[in-house]
N, C-alpha and C positions, 0 to 999 in steps of 0.2 A: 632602257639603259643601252648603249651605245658601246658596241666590243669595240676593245682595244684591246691590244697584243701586249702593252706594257701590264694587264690586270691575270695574264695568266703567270700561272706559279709552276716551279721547275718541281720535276718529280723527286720523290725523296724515294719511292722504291720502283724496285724494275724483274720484271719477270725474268730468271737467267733463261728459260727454254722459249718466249713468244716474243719478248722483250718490249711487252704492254708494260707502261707504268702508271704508276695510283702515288698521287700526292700528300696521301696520307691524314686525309681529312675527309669525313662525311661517308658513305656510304662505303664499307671492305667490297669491294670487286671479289669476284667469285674463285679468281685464281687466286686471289690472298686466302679467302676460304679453306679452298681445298689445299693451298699450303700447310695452311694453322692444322686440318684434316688431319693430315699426314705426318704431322706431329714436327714439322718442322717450324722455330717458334720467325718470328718477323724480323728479329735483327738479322737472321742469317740472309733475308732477300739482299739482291745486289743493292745497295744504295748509293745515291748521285753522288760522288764524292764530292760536288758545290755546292750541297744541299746540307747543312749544317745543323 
């Protein structure tokens, strides 16, 4: 399969302290982990505000 750049998808979350994001599909990234850890729940991650 042949990347294009029109096939990637905008993040819908964003780390506020590394400002990694995870598009919110397939695999939790290990900072969403240790967020969920620490008891804080996913809507509070910064979210794309284009990402709807």
């Amino acid at each position: 399969m042949e990347y294009n750049n029109q096939t990637r998808q905008n993040f819908k979350y964003k780390n506020p302290k590394t400002g990694e994001t995870w598009v919110g599909k397939g695999r939790k990234p290990l900072w969403v982990l240790d967020w969920e850890k620490a008891g804080c729940p996913q809507d509070k991650m910064i979210e794309n505000p284009t990402k709807k």
